[in-house]
Residue frames as a rotation matrix with the C-alpha (Angstrom) as fourth column:
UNK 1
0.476 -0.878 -0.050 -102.63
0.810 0.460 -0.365 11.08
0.343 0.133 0.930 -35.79
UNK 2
0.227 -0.388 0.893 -101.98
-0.050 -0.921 -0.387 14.72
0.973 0.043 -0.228 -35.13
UNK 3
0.513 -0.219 0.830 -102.23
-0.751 -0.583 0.311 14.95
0.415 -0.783 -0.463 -31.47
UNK 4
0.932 -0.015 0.361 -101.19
-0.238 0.727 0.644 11.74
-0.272 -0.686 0.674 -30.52
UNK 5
0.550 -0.835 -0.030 -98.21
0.660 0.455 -0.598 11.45
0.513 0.309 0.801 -32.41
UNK 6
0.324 -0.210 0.922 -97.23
0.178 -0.944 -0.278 14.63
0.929 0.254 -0.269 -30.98
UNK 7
0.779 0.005 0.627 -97.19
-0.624 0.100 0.775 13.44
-0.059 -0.995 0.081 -27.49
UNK 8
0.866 -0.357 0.350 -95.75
0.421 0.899 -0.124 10.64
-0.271 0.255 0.928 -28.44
UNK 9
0.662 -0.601 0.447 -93.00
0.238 -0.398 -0.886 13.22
0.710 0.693 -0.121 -30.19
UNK 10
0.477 -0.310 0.822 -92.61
-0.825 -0.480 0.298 15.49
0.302 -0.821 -0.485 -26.94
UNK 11
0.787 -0.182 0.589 -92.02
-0.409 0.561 0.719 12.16
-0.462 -0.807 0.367 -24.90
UNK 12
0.671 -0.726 0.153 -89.50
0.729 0.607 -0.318 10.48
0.137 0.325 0.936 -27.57
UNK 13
0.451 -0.301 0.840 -87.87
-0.094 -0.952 -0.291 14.19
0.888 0.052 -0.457 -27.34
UNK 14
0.693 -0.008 0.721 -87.73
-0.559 -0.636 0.531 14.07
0.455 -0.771 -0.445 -23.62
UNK 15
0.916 -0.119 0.383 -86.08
0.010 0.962 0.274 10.75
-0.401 -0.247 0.882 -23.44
UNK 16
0.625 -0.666 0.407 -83.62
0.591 0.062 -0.804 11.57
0.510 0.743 0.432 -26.09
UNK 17
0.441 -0.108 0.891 -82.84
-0.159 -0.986 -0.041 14.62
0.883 -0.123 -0.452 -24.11
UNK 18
0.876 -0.124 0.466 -82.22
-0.428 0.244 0.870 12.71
-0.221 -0.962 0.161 -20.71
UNK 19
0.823 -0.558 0.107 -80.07
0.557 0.753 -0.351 10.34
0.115 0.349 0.930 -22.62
UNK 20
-0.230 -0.791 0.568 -77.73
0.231 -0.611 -0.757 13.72
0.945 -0.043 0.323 -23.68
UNK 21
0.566 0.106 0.818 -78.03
-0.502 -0.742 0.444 14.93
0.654 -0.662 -0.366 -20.67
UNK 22
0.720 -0.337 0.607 -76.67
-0.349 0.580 0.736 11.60
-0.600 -0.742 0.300 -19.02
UNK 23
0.704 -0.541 0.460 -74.21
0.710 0.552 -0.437 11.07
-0.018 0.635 0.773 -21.73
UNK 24
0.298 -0.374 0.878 -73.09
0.052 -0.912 -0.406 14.43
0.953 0.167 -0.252 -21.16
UNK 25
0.659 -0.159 0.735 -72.31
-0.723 0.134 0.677 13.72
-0.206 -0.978 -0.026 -17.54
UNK 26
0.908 -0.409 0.092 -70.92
0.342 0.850 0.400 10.56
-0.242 -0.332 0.912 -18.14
UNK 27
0.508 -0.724 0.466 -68.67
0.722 0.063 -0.689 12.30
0.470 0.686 0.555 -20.72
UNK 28
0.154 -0.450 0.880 -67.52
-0.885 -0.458 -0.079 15.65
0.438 -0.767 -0.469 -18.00
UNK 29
0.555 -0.564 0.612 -66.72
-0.479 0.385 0.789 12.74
-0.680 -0.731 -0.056 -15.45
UNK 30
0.839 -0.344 0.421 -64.77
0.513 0.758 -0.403 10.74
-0.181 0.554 0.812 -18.25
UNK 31
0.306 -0.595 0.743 -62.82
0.008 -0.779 -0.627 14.13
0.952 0.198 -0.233 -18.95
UNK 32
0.573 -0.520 0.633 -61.94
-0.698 -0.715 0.044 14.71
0.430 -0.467 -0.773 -15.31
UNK 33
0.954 -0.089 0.288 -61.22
0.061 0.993 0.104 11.16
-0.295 -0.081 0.952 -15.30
UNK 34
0.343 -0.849 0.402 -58.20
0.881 0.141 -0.452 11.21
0.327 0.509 0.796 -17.98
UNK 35
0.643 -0.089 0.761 -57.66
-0.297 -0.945 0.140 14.60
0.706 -0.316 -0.633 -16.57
UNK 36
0.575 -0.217 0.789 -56.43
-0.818 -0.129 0.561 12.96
-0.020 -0.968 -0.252 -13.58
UNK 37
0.807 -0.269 0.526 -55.07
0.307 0.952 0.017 9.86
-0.505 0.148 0.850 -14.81
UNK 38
0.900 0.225 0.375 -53.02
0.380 -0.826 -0.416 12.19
0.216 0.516 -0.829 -16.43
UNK 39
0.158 -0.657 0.737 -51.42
-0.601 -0.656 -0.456 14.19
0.783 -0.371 -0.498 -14.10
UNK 40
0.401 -0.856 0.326 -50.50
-0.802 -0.157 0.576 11.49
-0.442 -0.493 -0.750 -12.37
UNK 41
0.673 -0.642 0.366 -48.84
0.680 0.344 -0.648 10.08
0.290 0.685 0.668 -15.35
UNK 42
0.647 -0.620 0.443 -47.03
0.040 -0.552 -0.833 12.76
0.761 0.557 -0.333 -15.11
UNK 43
0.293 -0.655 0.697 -45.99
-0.934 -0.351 0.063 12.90
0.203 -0.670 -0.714 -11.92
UNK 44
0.823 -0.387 0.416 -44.93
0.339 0.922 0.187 9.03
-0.456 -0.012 0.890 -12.05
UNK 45
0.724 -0.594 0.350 -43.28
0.653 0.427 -0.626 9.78
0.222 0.681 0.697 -14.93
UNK 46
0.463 -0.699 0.545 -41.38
-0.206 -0.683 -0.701 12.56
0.862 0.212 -0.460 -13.06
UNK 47
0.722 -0.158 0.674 -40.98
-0.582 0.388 0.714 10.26
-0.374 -0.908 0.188 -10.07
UNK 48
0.792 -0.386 0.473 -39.30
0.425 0.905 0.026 7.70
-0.438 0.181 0.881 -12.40
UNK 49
0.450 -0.681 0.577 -36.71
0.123 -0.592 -0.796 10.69
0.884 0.430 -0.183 -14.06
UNK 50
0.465 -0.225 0.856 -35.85
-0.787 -0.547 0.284 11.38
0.404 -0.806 -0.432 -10.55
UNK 51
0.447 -0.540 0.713 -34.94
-0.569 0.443 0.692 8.29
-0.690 -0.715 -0.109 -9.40
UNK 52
0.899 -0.186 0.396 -33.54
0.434 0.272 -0.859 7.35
0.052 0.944 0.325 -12.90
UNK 53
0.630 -0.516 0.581 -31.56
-0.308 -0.852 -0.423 10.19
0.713 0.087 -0.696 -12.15
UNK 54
0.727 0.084 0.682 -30.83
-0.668 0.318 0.673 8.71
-0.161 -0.944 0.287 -8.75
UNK 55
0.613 -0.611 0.502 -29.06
0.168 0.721 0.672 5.47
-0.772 -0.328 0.544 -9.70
UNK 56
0.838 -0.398 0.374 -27.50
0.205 -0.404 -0.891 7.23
0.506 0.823 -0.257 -12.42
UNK 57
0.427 -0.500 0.754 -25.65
-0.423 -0.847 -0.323 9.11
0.800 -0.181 -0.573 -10.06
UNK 58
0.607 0.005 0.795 -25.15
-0.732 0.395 0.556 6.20
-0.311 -0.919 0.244 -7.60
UNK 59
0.814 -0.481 0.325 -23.88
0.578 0.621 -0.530 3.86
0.053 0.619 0.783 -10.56
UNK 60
0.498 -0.697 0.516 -21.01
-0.330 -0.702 -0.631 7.15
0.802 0.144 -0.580 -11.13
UNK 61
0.429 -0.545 0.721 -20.46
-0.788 -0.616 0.003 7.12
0.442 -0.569 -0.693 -7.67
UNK 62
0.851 -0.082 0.519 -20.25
-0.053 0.970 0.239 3.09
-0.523 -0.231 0.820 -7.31
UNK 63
0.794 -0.416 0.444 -17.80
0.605 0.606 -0.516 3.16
-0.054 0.678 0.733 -9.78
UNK 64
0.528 -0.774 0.349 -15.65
-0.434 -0.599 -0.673 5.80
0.729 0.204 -0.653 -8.79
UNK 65
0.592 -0.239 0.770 -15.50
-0.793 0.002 0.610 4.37
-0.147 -0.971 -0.188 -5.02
UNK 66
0.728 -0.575 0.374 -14.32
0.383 0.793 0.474 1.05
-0.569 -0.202 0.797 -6.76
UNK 67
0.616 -0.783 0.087 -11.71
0.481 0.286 -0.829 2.33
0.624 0.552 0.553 -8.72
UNK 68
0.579 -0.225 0.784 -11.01
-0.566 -0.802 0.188 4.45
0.586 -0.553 -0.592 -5.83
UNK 69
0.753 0.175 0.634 -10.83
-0.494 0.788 0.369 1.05
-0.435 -0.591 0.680 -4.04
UNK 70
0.903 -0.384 0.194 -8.94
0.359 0.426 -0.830 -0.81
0.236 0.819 0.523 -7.02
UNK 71
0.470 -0.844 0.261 -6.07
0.076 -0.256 -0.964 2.05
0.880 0.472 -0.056 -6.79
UNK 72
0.391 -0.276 0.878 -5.83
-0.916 -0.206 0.343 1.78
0.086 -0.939 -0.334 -2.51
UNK 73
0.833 -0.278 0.479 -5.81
-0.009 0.858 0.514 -2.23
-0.554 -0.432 0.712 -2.60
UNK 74
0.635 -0.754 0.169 -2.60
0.474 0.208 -0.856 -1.49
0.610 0.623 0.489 -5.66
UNK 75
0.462 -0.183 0.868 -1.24
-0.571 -0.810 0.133 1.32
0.678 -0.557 -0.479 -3.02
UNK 76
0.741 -0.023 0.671 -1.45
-0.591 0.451 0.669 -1.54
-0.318 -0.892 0.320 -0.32
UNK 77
0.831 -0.536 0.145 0.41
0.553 0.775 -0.304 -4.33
0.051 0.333 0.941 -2.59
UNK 78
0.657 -0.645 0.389 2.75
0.142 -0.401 -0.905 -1.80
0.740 0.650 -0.172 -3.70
UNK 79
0.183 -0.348 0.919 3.52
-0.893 -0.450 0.007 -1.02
0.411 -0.822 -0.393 0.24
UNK 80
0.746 -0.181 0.641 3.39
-0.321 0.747 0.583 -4.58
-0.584 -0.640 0.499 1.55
UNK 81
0.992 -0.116 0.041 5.55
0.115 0.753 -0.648 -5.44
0.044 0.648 0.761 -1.37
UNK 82
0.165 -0.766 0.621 8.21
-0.359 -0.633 -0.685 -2.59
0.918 -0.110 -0.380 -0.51
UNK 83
0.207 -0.420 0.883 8.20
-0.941 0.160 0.297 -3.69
-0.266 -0.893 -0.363 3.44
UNK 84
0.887 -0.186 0.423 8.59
0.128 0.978 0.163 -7.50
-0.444 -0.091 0.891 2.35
UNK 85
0.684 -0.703 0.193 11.80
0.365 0.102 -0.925 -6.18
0.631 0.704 0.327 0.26
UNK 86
0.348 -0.399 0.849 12.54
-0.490 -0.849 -0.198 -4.12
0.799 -0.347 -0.491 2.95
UNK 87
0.786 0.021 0.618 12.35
-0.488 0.635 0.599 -6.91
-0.380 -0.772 0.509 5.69
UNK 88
0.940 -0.342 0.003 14.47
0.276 0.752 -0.598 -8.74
0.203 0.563 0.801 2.87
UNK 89
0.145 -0.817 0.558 17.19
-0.228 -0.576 -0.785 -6.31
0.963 -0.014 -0.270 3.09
UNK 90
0.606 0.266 0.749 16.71
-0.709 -0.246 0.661 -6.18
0.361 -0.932 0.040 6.47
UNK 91
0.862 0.060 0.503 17.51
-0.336 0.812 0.478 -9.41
-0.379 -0.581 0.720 7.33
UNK 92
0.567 -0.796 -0.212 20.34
0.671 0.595 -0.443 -10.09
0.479 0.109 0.871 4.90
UNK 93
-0.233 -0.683 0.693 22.39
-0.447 -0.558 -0.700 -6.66
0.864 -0.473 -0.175 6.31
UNK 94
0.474 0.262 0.841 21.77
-0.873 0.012 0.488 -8.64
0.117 -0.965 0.234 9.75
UNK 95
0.883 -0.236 0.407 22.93
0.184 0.969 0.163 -11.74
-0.433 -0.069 0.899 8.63
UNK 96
0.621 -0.399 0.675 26.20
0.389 -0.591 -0.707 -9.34
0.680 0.701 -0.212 7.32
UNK 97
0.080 -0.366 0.927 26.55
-0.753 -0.632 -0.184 -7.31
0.653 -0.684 -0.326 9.96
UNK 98
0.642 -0.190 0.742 26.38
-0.358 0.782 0.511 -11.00
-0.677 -0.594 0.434 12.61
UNK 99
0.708 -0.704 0.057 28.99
0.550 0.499 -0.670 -12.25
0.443 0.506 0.740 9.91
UNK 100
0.047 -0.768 0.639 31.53
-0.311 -0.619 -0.721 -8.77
0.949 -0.164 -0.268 10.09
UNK 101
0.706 -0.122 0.697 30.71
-0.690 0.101 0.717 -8.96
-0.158 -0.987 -0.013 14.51
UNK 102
0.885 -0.368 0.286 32.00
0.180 0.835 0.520 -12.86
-0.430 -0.408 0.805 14.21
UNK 103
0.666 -0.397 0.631 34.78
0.636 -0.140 -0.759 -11.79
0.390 0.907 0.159 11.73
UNK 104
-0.607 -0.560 0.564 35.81
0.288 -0.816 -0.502 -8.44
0.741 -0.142 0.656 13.01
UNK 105
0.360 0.718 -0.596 34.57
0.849 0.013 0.529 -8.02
0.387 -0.696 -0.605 16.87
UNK 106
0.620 0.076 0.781 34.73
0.128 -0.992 -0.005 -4.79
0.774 0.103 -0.625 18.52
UNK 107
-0.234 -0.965 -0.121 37.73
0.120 0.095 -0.988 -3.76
0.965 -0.245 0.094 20.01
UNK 108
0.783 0.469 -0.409 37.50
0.540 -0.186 0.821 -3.52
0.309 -0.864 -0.399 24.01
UNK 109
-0.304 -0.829 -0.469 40.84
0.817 -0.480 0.319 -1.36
-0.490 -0.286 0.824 23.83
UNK 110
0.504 0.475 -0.722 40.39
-0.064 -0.813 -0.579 2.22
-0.861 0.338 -0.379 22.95
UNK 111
0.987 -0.034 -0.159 41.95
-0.163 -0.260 -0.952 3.43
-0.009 0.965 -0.262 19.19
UNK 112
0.695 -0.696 0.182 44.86
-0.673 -0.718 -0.175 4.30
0.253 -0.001 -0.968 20.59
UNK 113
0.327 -0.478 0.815 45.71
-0.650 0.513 0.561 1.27
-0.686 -0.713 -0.142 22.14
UNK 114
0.997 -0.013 0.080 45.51
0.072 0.574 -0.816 -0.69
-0.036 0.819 0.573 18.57
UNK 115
-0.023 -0.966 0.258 48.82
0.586 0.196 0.786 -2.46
-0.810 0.169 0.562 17.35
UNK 116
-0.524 -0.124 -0.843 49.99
-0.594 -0.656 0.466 -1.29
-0.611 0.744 0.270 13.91
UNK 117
-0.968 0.121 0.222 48.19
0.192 0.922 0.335 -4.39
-0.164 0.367 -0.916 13.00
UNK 118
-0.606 0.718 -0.343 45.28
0.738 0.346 -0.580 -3.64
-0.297 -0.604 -0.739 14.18
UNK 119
-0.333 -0.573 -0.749 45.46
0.524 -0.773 0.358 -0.32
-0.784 -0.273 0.557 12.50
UNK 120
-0.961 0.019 0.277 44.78
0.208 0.708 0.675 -2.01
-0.183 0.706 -0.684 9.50
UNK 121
-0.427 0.896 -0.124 41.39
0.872 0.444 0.206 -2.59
0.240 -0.020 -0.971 10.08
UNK 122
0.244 0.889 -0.388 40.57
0.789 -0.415 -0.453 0.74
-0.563 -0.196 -0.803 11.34
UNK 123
0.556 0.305 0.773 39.71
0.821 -0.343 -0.455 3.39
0.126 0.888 -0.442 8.67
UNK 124
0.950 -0.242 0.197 40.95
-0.278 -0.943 0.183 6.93
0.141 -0.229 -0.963 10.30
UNK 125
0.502 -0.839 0.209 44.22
-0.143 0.157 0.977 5.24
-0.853 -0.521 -0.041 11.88
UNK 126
0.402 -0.133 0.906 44.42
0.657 0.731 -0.184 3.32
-0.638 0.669 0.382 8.13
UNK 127
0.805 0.431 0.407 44.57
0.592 -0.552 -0.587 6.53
-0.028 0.713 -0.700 6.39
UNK 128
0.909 -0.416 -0.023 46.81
-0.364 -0.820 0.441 8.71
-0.202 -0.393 -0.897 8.28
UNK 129
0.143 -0.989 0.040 49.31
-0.408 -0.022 0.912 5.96
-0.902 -0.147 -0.407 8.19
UNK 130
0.557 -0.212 0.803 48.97
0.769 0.496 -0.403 4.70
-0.313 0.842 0.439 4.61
UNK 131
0.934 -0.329 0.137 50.52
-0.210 -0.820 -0.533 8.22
0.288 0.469 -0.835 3.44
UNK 132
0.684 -0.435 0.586 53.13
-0.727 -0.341 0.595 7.21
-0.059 -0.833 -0.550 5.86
UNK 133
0.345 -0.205 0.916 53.83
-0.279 0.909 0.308 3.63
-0.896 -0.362 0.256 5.77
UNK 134
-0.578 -0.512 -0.636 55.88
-0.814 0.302 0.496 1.69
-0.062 0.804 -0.591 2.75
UNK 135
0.408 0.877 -0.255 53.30
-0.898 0.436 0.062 -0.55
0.165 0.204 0.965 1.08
UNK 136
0.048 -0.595 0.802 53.76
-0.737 0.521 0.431 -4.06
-0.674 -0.612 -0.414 2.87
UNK 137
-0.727 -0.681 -0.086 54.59
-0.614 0.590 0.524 -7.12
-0.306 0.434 -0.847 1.16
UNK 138
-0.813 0.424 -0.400 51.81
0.314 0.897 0.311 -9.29
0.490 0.127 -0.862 -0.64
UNK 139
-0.128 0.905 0.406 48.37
-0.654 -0.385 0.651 -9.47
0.746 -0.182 0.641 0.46
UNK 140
0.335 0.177 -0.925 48.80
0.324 0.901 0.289 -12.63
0.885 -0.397 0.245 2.44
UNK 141
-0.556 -0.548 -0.624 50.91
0.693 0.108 -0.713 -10.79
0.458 -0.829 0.320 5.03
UNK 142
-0.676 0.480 0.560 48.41
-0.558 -0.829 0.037 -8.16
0.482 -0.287 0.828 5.44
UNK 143
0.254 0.949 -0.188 45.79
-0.565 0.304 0.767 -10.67
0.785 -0.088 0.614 5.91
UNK 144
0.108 -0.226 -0.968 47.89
0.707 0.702 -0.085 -12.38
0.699 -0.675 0.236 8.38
UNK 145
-0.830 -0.344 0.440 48.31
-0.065 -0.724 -0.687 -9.02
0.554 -0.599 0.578 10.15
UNK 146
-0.144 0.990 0.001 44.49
-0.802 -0.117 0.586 -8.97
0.580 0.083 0.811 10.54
UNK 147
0.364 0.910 -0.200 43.87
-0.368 0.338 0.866 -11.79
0.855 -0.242 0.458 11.50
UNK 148
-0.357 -0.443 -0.822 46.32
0.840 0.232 -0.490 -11.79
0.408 -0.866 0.289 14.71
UNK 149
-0.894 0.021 0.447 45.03
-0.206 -0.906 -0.370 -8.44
0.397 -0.423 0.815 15.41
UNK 150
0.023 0.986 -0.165 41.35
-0.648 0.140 0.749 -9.83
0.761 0.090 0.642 15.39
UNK 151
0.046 -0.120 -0.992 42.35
0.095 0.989 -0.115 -12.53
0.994 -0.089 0.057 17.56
UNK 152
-0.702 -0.655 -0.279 44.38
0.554 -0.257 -0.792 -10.72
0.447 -0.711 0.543 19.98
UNK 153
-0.994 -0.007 0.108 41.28
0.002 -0.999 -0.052 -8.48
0.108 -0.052 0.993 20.50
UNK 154
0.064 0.954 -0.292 38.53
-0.169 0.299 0.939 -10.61
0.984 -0.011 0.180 20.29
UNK 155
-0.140 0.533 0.834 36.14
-0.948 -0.314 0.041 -11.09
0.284 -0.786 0.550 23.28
UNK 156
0.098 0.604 -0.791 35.78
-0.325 0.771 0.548 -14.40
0.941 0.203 0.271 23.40
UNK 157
0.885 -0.115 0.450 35.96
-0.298 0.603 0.740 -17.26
-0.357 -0.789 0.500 26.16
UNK 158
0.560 -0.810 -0.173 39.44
0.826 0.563 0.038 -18.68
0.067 -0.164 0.984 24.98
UNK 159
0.582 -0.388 -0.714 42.09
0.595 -0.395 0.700 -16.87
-0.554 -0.833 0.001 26.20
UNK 160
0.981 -0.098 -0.166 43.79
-0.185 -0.727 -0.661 -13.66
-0.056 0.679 -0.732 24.37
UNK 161
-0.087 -0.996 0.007 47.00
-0.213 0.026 0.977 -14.92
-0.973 0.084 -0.214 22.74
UNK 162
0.023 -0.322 -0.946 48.29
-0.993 0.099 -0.057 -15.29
0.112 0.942 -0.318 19.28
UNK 163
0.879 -0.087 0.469 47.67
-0.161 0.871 0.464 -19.11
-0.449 -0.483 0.752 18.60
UNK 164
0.746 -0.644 -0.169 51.40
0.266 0.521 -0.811 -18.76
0.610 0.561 0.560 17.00
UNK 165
-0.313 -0.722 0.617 52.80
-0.769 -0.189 -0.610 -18.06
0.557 -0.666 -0.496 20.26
UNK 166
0.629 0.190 0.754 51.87
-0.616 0.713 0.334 -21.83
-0.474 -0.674 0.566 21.64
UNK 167
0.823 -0.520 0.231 54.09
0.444 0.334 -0.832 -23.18
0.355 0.786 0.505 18.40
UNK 168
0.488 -0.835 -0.254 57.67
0.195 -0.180 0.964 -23.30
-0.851 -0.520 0.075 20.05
UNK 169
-0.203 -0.944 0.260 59.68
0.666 0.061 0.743 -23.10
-0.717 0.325 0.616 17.13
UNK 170
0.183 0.448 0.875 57.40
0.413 -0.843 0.345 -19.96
0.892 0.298 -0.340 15.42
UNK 171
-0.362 0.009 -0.932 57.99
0.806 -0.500 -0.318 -16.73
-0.469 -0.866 0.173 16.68
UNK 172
0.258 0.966 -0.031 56.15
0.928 -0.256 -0.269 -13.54
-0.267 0.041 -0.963 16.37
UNK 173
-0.432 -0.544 0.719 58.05
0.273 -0.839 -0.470 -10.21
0.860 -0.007 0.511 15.09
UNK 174
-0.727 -0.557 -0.401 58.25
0.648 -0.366 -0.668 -7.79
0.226 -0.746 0.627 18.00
UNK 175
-0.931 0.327 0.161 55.87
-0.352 -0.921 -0.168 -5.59
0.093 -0.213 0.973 16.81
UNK 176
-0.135 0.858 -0.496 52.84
-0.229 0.459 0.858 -7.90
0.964 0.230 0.135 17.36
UNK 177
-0.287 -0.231 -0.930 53.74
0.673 0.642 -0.367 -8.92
0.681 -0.731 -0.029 20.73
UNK 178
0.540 0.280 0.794 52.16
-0.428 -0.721 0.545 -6.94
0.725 -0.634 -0.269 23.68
């Protein structure tokens, strides 16, 4: 039993010994395995902070550009809303100012040439002589002053006369008459 078992020892020995020896390999490449499997965990996981970061900062900047956006398209309303008020205006002081023209057309006689009627109507002449003038009867005769001055003075196509000089038995005071 001695010598044979002894061989028999050596050789279970040597077998055991390969085993660690290949288990001990298997286990250094297993280590440089997770070693590496590792680091690049890590560097995923600092790929994925980075672009974490990334839409972090893209989400900020999405959301400033629309409220940026938000407070140009209120800008715009606010401006189209002012020129549509403005156009409003616009149009009535045109439809005003084509009233006053048909109303009160522009004289084709210089200032000077104005009756005292006519005077009436214009502001500087109106002034000088209100300080002057005894305040006339009634508003109705004023407004009749007016509107023979307007007449007498107006551009049109029908001919420039007073239409209360075609009325034979109406006459005109003196100072209306040219």
């Amino acid at each position: 039993m001695g010598s044979g078992s002894c061989c028999d020892c050596k050789e279970i020995v040597g077998r055991i010994m390969k085993q660690v020896r290949a288990e001990s390999e298997q286990w250094t490449e297993m280590q440089e395995m997770l070693e590496q499997v590792r680091l690049e965990m890590q560097e995923l996981q600092s790929s994925r902070d980075t672009w974490q970061r990334r839409a972090i900062a893209s989400d900020i900047s999405l959301s400033s550009r629309n409220s940026q956006m938000l407070e140009w398209k209120q800008r715009a309303q606010a401006s189209e809303h002012h020129a549509e008020e403005l156009q409003k205006k616009v149009t009535e002081l045109q439809g005003k100012l084509h009233t006053f023209k048909s109303h009160f057309p522009a004289p084709s006689l210089p200032n000077r040439a104005w009756s005292e009627a006519c005077k009436m109507e214009n502001p500087r002449g109106a002034k000088a002589q209100q300080h002057h003038q005894p305040p006339q009867d009634g508003g109705k005769e004023k407004e009749k002053h007016v509107l023979i001055c307007r007449v007498k003075h107006s551009p049109s196509v029908i001919p420039r006369r007073s239409p209360l000089q075609e009325i034979g038995n109406i006459s005109l005071p003196r100072q209306w008459q040219r």
